[in-house]
N, C-alpha and C positions, 0 to 999 in steps of 0.2 A: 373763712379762708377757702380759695377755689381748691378742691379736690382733684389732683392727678394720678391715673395709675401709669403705669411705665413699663412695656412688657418688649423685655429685650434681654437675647439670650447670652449675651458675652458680660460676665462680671467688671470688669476693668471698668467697660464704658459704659454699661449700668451707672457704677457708683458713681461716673464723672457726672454724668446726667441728672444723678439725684441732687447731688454736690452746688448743681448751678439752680435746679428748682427749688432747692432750700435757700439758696441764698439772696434770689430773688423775693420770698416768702410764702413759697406754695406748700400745699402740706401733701406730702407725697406719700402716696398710700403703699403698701410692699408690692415690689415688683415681682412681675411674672416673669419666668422665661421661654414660655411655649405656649401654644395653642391651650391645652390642656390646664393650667396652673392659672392662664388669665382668667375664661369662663369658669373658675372657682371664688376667684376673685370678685368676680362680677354677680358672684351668686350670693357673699355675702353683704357687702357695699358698692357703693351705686359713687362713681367720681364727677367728676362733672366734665373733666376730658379724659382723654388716654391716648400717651405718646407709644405708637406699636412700629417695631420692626418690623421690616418687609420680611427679612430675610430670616426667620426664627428655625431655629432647630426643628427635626419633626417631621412626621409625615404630612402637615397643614401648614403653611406660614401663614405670616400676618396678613395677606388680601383674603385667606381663605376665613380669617379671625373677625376682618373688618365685616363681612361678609355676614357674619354670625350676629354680629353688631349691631348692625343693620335690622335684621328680622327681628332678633331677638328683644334688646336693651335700649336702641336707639341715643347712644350716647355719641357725641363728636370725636373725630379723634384727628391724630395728626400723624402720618407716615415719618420712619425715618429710615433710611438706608445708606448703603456704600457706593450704590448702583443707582446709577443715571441715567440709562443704555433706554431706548425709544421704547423696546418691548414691555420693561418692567412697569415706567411710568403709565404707557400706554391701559396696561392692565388694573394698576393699578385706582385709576382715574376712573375707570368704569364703578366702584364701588363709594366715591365721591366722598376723599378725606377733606376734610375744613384746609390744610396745606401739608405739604412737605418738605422734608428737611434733609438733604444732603450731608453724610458724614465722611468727616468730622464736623461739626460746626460750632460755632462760638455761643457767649451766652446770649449775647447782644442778638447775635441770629434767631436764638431759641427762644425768645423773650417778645421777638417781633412775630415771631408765628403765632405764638401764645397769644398774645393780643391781637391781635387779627381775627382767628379762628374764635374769640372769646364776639370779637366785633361783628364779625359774620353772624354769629350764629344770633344775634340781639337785634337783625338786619331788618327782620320780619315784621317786629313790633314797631321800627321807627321810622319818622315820615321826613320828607326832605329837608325841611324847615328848620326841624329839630337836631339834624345828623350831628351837628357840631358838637353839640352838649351829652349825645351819646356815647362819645369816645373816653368820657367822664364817668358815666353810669351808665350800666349798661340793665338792660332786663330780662332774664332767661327761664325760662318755666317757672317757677315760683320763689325766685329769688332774687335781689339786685345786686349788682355788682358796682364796688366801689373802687375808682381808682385812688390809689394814696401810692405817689412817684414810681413805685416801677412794680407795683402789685396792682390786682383786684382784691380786693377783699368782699365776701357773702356773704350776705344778709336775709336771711327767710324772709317773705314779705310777711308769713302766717304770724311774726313776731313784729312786726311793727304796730304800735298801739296808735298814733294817732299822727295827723300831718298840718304843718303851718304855713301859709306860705306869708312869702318875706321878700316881697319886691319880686327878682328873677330867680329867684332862689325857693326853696323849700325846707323847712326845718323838719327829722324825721325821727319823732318819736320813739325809743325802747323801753327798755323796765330798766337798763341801767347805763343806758348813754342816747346822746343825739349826733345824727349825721345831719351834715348839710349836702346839696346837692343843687346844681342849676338846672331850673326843668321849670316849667309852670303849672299848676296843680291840677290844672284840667287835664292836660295832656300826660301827665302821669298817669291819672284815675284813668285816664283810657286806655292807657298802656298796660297800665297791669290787668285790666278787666276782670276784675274781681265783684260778685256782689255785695261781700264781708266789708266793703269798702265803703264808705258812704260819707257825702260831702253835709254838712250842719249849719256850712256858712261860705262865704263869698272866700274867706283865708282860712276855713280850716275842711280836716276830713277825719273821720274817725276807722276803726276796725269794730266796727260792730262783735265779734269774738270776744270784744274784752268788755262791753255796755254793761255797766252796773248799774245804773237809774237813769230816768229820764221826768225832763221836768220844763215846762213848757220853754224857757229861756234858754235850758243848757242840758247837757247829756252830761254821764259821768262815766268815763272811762278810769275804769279801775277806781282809785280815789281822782283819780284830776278831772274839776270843771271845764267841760268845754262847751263853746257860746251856740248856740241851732237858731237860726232863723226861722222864722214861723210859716214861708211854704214848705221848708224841710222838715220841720218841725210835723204837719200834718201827714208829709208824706210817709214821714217814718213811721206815725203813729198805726196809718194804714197797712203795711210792710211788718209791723212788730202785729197786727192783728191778725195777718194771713199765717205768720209764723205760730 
């Protein structure tokens, strides 16, 4: 589940705000209200965005927070404010939020920045050919992002055990469920550029992290057999030598 923190100093619209990111299915971590209470936040867990008021109580507001963001933690975030006026945005654009969000705003609005700024920031790894099926799954430091109707849901890649592919699709292994996803399995493996990753066969890929045996026909991840082809088959053997 994508992780939001929320640092906004008025109670009321806090809660409305938490109110529309739970019900969308985000897991929303405890809100800040100041400069001071978010880099606490940020010192004990790590979210994967943060929706910040411009206008936060204090001698800092939130550009001077995004700011800190920035140097510090390098996490996305997304502005919200009351204030539209040339100067605010103008400044606030120098410290370069993924979007911003005019208050009051609906959930439908806060839901299309969310995605967006989830889209943007997956922008890096994906190539033109591919865009369309990114808007599905996205990939962001080491974890993929799945869409299911009006969420993302996260998935560590460090937890996926092994991968099939299945026409234009991908079947994608866990210890205790499988995702499907449209992508092609090369162009995945590239995308996520991992070396833990390692292709065995023409339809499959494995997580080397999880290799319990190997045996010239098949590897076994964890207990499941899976099929290696015999130039992979050597390469790996070369690979498991160096290791």
């Amino acid at each position: 589940m994508v992780k939001i923190l929320l640092v906004e100093d008025e109670l009321i619209i806090a809660a409305d705000i938490e109110n529309m990111l739970s019900k969308m299915g985000y897991e929303v971590l405890e809100t800040a209200m100041d400069y001071d209470e978010a880099l606490e936040r940020l010192e004990v867990e790590t979210p994967d965005l943060i929706l910040i008021d411009v206008n936060l109580g204090g001698k800092k507001d939130g550009i001077d927070l995004a700011e800190e963001i920035n140097e510090n933690f390098r996490i996305p975030f997304i502005f919200t404010t009351s204030y539209s006026d040339g100067p605010t945005i103008e400044r606030a654009n120098k410290v370069n939020p993924t979007n911003y969000l005019v208050k009051p705003f609906k959930q439908e609005q806060l839901f299309a920045a969310l995605e967006m700024a989830l889209f943007q920031l997956s922008k890096s790894n994906s190539n033109e050919e591919n865009r369309a099926e990114e808007t599905d799954n996205l990939i962001i430091k080491d974890a993929l992002f799945i869409k299911e109707k009006y969420r993302y849901t996260k998935l560590p890649l460090n937890e996926i055990l092994w991968l099939k592919a299945d026409g234009n699709y991908i079947e994608i292994y866990f210890a205790d469920k499988k995702e499907l996803i449209r992508n092609s399995l090369s162009l995945f493996l590239e995308k996520i550029n991992k070396p833990n990753f390692f292709r065995t066969h023409k339809s499959y890929a494995v997580n080397l992290d999880y290799l319990s045996k190997l045996e010239s026909t098949s590897v076994y991840i964890l207990d499941t057999e899976i099929p290696i082809s015999k130039s992979y088959y050597d390469e790996l053997l070369k690979r498991l030598e160096i290791l």
